[in-house]
One Martini backbone bead per residue (centre of mass of N, CA, C, O) as a GRO file, in nm:
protein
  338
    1UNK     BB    1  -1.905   1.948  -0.126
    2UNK     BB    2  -1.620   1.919  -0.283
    3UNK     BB    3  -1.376   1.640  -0.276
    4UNK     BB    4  -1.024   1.577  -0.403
    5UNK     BB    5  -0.829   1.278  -0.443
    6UNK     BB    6  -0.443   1.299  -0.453
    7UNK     BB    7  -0.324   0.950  -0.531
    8UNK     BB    8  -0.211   0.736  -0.724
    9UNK     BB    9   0.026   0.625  -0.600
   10UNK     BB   10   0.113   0.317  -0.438
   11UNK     BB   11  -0.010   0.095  -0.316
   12UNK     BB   12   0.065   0.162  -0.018
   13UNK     BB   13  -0.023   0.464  -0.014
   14UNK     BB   14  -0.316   0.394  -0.109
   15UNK     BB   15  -0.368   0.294   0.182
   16UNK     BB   16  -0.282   0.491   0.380
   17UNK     BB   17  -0.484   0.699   0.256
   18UNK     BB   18  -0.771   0.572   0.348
   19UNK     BB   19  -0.838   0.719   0.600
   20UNK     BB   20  -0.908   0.986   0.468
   21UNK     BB   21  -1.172   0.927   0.350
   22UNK     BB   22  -1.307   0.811   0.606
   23UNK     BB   23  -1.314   1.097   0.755
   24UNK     BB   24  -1.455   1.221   0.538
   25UNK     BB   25  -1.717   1.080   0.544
   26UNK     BB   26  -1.768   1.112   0.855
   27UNK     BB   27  -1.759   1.448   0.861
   28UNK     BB   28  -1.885   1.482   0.504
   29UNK     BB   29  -2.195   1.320   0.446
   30UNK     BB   30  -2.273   1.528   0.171
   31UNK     BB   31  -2.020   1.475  -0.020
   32UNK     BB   32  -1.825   1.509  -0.306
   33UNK     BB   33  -1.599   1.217  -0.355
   34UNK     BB   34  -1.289   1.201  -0.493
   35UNK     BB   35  -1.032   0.981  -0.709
   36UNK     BB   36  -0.697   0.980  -0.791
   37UNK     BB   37  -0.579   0.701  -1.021
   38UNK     BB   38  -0.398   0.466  -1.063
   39UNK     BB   39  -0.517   0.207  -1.262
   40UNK     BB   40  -0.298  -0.043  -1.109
   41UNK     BB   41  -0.531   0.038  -0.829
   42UNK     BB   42  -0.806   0.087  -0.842
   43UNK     BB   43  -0.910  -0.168  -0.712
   44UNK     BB   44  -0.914  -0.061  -0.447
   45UNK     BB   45  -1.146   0.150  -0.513
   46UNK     BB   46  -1.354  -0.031  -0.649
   47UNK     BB   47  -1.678   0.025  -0.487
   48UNK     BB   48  -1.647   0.264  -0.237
   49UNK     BB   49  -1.889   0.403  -0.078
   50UNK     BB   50  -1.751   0.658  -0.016
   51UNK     BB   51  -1.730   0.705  -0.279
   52UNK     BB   52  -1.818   0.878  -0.613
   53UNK     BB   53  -1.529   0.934  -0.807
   54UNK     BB   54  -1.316   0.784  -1.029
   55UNK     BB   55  -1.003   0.867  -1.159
   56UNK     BB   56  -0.830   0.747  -1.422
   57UNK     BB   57  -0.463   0.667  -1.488
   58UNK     BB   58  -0.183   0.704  -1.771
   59UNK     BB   59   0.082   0.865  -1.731
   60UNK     BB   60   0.304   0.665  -1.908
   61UNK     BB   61   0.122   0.692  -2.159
   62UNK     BB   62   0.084   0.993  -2.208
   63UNK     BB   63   0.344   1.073  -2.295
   64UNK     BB   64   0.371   0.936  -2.594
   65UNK     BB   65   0.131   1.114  -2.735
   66UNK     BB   66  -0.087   0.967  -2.853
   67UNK     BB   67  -0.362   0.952  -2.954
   68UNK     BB   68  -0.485   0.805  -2.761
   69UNK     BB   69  -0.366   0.934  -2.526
   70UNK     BB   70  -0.519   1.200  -2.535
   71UNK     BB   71  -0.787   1.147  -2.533
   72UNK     BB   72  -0.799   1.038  -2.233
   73UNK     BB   73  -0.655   1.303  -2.140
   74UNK     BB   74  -0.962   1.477  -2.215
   75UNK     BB   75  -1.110   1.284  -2.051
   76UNK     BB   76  -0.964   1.364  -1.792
   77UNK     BB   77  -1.030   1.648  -1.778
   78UNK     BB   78  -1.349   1.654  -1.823
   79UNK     BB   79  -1.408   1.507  -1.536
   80UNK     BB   80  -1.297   1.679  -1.358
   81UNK     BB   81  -1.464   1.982  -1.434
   82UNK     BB   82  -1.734   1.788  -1.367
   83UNK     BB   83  -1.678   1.781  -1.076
   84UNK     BB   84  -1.574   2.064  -0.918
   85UNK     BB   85  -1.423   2.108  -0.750
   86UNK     BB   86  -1.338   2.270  -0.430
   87UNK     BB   87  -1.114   2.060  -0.293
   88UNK     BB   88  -0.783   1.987  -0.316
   89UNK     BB   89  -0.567   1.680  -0.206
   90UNK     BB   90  -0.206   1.659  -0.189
   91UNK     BB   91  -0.070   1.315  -0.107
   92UNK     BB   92   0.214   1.388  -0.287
   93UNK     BB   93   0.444   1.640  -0.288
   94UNK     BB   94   0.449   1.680  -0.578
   95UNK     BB   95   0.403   1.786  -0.903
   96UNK     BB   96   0.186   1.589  -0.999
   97UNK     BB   97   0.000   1.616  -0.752
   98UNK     BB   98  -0.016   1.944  -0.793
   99UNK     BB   99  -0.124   1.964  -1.128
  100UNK     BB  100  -0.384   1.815  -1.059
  101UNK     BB  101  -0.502   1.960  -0.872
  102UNK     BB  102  -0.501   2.256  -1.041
  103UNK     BB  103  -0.649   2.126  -1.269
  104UNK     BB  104  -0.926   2.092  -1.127
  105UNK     BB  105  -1.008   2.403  -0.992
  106UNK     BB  106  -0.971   2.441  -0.725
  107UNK     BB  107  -0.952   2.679  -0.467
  108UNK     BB  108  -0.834   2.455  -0.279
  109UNK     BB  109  -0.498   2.353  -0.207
  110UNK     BB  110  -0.377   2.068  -0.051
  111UNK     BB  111  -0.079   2.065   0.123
  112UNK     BB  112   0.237   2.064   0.187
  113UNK     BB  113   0.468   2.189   0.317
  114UNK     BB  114   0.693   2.281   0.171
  115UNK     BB  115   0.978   2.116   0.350
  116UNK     BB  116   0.771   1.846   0.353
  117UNK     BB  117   0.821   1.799   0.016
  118UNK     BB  118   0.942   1.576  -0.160
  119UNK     BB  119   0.898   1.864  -0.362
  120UNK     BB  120   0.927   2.161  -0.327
  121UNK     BB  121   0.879   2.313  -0.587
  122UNK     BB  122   0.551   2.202  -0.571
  123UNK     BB  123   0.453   2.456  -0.393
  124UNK     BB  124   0.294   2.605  -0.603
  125UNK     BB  125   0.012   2.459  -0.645
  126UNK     BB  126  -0.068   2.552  -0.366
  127UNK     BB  127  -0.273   2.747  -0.067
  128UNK     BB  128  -0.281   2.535   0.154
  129UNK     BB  129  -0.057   2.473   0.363
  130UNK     BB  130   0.052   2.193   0.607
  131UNK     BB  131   0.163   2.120   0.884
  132UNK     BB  132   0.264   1.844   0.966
  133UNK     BB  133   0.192   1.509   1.151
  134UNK     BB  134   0.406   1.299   1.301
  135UNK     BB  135   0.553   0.998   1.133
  136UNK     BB  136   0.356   0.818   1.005
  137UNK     BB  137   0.212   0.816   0.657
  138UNK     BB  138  -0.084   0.798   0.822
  139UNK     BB  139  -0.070   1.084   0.957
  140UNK     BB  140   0.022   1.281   0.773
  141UNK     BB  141  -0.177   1.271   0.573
  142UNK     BB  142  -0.425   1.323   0.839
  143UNK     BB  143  -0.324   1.614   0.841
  144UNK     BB  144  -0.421   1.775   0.635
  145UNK     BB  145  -0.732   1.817   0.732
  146UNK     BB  146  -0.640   2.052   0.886
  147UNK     BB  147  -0.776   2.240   0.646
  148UNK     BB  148  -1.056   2.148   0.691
  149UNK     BB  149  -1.101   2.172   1.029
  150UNK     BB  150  -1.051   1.863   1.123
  151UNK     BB  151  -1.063   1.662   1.333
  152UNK     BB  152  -0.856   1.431   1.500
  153UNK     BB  153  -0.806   1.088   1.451
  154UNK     BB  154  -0.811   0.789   1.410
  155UNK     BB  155  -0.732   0.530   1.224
  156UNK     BB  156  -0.931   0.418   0.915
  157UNK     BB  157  -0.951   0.159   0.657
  158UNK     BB  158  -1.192   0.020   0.557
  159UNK     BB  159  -1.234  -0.304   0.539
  160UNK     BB  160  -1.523  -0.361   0.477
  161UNK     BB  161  -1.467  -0.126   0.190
  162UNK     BB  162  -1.276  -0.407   0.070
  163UNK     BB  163  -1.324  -0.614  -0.162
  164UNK     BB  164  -1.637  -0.744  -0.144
  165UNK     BB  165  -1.513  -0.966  -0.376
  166UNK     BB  166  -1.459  -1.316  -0.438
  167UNK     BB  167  -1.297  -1.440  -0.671
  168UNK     BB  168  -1.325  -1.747  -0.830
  169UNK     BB  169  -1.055  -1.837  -0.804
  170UNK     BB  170  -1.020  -1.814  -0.493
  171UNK     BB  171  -1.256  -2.008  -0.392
  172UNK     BB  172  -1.158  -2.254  -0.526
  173UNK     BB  173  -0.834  -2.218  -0.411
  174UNK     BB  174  -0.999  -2.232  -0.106
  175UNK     BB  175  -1.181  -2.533  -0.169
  176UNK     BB  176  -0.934  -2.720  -0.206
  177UNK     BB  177  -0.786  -2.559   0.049
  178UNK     BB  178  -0.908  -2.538   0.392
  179UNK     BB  179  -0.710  -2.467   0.527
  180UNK     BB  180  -0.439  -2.343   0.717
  181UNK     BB  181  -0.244  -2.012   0.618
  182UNK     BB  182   0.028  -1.881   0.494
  183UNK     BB  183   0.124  -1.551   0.363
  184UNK     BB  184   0.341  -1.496   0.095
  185UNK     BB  185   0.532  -1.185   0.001
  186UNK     BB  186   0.845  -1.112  -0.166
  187UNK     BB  187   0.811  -0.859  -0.297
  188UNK     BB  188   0.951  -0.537  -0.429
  189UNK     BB  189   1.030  -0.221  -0.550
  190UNK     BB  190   1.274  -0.286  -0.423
  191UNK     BB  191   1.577  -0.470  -0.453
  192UNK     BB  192   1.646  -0.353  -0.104
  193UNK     BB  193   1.365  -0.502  -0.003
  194UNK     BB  194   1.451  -0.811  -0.048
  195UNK     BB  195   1.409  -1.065   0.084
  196UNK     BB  196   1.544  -1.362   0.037
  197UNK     BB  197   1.425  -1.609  -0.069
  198UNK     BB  198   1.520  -1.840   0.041
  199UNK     BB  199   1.511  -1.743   0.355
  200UNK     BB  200   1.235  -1.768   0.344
  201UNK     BB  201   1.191  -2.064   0.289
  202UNK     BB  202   1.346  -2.107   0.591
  203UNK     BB  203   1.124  -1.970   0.748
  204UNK     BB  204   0.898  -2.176   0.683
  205UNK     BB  205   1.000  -2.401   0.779
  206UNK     BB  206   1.005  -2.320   1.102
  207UNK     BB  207   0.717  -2.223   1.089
  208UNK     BB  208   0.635  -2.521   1.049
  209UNK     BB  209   0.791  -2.677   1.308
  210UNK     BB  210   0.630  -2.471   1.524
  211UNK     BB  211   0.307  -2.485   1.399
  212UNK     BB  212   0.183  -2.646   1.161
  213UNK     BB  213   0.224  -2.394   0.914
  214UNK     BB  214   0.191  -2.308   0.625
  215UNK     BB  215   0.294  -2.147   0.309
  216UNK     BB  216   0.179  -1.907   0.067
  217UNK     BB  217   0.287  -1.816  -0.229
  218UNK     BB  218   0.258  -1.505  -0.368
  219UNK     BB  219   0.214  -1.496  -0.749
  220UNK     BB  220   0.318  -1.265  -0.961
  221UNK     BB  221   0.364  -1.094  -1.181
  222UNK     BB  222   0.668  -1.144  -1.290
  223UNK     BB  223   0.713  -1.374  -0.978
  224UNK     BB  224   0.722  -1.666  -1.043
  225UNK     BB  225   0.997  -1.735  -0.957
  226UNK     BB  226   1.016  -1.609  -0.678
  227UNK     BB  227   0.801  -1.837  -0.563
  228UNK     BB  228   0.977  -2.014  -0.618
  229UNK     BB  229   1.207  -2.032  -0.484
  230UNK     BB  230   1.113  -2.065  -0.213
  231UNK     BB  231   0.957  -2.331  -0.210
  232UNK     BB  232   1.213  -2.502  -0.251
  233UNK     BB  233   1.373  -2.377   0.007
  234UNK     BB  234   1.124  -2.500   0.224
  235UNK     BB  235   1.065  -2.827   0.211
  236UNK     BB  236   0.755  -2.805   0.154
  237UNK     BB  237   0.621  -2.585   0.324
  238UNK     BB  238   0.570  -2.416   0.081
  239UNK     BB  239   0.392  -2.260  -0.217
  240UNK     BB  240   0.265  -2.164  -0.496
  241UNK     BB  241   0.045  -1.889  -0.590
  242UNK     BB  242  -0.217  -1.731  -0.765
  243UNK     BB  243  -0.157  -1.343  -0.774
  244UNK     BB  244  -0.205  -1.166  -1.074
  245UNK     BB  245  -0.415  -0.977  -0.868
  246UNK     BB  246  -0.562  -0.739  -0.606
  247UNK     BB  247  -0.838  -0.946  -0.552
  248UNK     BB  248  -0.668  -1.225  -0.500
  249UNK     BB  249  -0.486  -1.118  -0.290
  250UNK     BB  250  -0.688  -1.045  -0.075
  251UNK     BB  251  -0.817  -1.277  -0.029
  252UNK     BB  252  -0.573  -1.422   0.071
  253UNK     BB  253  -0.544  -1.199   0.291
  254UNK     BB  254  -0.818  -1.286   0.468
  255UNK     BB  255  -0.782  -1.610   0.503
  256UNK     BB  256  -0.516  -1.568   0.663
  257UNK     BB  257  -0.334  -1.593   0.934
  258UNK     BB  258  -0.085  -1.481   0.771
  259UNK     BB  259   0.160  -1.243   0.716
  260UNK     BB  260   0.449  -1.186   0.497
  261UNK     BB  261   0.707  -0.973   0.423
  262UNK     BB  262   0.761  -0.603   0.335
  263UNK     BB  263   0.814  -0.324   0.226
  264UNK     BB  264   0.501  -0.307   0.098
  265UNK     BB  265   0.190  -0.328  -0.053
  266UNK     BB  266   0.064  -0.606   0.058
  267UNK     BB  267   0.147  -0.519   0.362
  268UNK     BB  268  -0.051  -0.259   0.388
  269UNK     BB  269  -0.317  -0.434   0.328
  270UNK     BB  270  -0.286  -0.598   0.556
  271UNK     BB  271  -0.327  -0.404   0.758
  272UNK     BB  272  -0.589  -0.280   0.658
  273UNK     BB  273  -0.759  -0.600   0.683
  274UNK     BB  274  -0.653  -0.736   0.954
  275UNK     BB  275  -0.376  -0.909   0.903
  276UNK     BB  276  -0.148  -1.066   1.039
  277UNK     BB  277   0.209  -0.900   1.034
  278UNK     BB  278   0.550  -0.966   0.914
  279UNK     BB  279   0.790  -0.705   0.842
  280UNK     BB  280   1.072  -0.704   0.672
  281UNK     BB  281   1.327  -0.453   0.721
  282UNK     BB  282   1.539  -0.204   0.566
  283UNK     BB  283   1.577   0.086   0.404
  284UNK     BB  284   1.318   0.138   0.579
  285UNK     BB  285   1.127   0.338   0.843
  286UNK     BB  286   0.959   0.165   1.093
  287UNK     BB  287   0.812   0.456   1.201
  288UNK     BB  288   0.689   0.532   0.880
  289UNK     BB  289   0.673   0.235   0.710
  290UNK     BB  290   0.537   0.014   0.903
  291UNK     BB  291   0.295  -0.117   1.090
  292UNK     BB  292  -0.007   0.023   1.148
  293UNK     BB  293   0.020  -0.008   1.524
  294UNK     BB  294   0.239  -0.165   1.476
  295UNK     BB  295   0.577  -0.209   1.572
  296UNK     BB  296   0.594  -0.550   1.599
  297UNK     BB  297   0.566  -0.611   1.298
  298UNK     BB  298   0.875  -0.547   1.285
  299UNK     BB  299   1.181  -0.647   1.115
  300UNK     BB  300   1.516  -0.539   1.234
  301UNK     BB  301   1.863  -0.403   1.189
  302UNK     BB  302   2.002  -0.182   1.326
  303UNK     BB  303   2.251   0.037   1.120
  304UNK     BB  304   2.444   0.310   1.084
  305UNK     BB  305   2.274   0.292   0.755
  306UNK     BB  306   1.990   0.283   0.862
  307UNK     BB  307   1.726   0.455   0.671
  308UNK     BB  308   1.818   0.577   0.385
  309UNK     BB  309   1.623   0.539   0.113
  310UNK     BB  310   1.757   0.373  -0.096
  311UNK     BB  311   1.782   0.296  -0.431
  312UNK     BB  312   1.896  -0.090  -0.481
  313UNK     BB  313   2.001  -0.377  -0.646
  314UNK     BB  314   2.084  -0.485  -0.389
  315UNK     BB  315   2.100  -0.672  -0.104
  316UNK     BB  316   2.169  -0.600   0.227
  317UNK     BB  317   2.237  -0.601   0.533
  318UNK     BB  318   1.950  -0.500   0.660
  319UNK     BB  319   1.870  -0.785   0.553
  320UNK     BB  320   2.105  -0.999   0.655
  321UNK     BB  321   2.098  -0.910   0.973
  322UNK     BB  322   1.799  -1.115   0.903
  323UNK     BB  323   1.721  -1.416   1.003
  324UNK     BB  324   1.525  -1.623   0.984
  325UNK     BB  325   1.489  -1.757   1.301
  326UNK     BB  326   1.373  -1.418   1.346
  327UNK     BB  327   1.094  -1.446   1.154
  328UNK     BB  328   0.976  -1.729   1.285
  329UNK     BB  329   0.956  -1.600   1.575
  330UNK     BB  330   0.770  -1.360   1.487
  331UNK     BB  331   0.544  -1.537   1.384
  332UNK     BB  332   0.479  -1.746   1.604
  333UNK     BB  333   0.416  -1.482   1.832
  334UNK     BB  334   0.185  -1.390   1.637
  335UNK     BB  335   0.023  -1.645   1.627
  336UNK     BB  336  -0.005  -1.659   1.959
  337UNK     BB  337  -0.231  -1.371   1.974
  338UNK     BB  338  -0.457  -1.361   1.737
   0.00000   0.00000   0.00000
C-alpha cells in the first residue's frame, strides 16, 4: 500500500500530524507512506526513519505562475504521479488539501466529513468522509485512520525520531554556556496570540528569583526586536540567542529544561520533543489546541468572549487578564515535577 499524507503546514499542525505517521508505520510496516509538506516546515520531516517520499511545496510562490514557478510546479506533480498513492489522507480539511490529494491519483481520499471540514465545500475532492472523534488537534487528525480500518490508539510524536542531528552552531552555543535555562519563544502567528514582550520579560525575572533558572529568549528571524524586547524587560534574567530556523531551535528546546511560549509552532515541537511546557494561551482553546496530554500546561483565563478564535491585531483581554507572576508560579510548579 502506498499511503500519502497531506498537511502541508503550519508548524503546529504538522507536528500534530505526527502521531498519524507514526501509527501509520507501525500498523502497515511495509507501507510505501509520503507526506507533502510547505518548504519552510520541511526540517520537521527531513530524514524522518518513518517516512519514504517527501514532497515538498511552495505554493505562494508557484501562484506567481513565472516560468521558474511552474517548472517545480509540474516537478511536483510528475513526483506525486511517480509515488502513485493508493490511499491520501487529507488532514487539512479545506480546499488546498483536498485538491492535493485529487490531484495524487489516490482511489482512495480520506478527509473529514463536510460539517466538520475547515472549508465544508471542500469535501468535493474526498470519497471516504470520516466523522471525527475527540476534542484536540491531534485526536481530530488521528481519527481519520478510522477510514483505513486501523485501531484508535495513544498519540506518539516519535520525539526520537526528529531532528536526529544537532547543528553545529547549536553545539557550540550550548558549549560555551552548558548551564541549565529555560527556553522563551515569544512569537506567535496571529498578533493577538502574543503574550507581551515586556510581561514576558517580568515572568523570567520572578521565574529566576524563585527558581535560580535563567531564561534563554529564542530570537527567530524577523523576531529579533521582539526578544530583545522580553530581555530588556527581564532585568538581566533572559538574554536573547539565535534561533533563525527549525533545527537550531529543537536543539535549543531538547536541552531546555522548559519551554515557555504561546499556542505556537515553537510550543507544540516542544510537546513534541518531551520538553516541559508552559502555553500561554488567549484566544484558542486549551482543550483543543494547548499542550497535548497536559491540560496543566497551559495558562489562561476563561472570559465571556474566550476561545474566539478570531485573528486580531493586537494583543487583547484573555491575554491581559494573564499577568506575569501567574505564568512564573506555573513555570516554577513544573520545573518542580519534571
Amino acid at each position: 500500500m502506498r499511503v500519502l499524507i497531506v498537511r502541508t503546514s503550519a508548524l503546529g499542525d504538522v507536528v500534530h500530524a505526527l502521531p498519524v505517521l507514526t501509527a501509520l508505520r507501525r500498523h502497515l510496516p511495509e507501507a510505501k507512506i509520503g507526506w507533502v509538506v510547505e518548504e519552510g516546515m520541511a526540517p520537521v520531516l527531513a530524514g524522518h526513519p518513518d517516512l519514504d517520499e517527501l514532497f515538498v511545496v511552495r505554493l505562494r510562490q508557484w501562484r506567481k505562475a513565472s516560468q521558474g514557478a511552474m517548472s517545480e510546479l509540474g516537478g511536483f506533480l510528475s513526483g506525486l504521479r511517480r509515488f502513485s498513492a493508493d490511499v491520501a489522507l487529507d488532514l487539512m480539511g479545506n480546499h488546498k488539501g483536498g485538491v492535493i490529494a485529487r490531484l495524487s491519483g489516490a482511489k482512495r481520499r480520506i478527509g473529514f466529513a463536510r460539517s466538520h471540514r475547515r472549508e465544508p465545500s471542500s469535501a468535493i475532492w474526498i470519497n471516504r468522509p470520516v466523522v471525527p472523534r475527540g476534542t484536540h488537534a491531534v485526536d481530530l487528525m488521528l481519527s481519520l485512520l478510522d477510514g483505513l480500518g486501523l485501531p484508535p490508539e495513544p498519540a506518539d510524536f516519535g520525539a526520537e525520531k526528529l531532528f536526529r542531528e544537532e547543528p553545529p552552531a547549536a553545539r557550540e552555543l550550548l558549549a560555551a554556556d552548558p548551564g541549565p535555562f529555560a527556553l522563551l519563544h515569544p512569537g506567535a502567528g496571529w498578533a493577538n496570540k502574543r503574550y507581551p514582550p515586556a510581561w514576558w520579560g517580568k515572568a523570567a525575572r520572578l521565574l529566576q528569583v524563585e527558581t535560580g533558572l535563567p531564561t534563554w529568549v529564542a530570537a527567530a528571524r524577523g523576531e529579533e526586536g521582539m526578544a530583545a524586547e522580553v530581555a530588556a524587560a527581564s532585568e538581566g534574567a533572559a538574554r536573547a540567542v539565535p534561533a533563525p530556523d527549525l533545527p537550531m531551535l529543537a536543539a535549543l528546546i531538547r536541552r531546555a529544561k522548559l519551554m515557555l511560549g504561546g499556542d505556537s509552532g515553537p510550543s507544540h515541537l516542544a510537546r513534541a520533543l518531551g520538553t516541559p511546557l508552559v502555553m500561554v494561551m488567549g484566544p484558542t482553546d486549551p482543550e483543543r489546541h494547548g499542550p497535548y496530554g497536559d491540560p496543566g500546561g497551559a495558562v489562561f483565563k476563561r472570559l465571556p468572549c474566550s476561545f474566539c478564535y478570531q485573528r486580531l491585531a493586537e494583543t487583547k483581554a484573555c491575554l491581559f487578564e494573564v499577568p506575569p507572576r501567574r505564568v512564573a508560579a506555573r513555570a516554577a510548579e513544573v520545573l518542580s515535577i519534571a
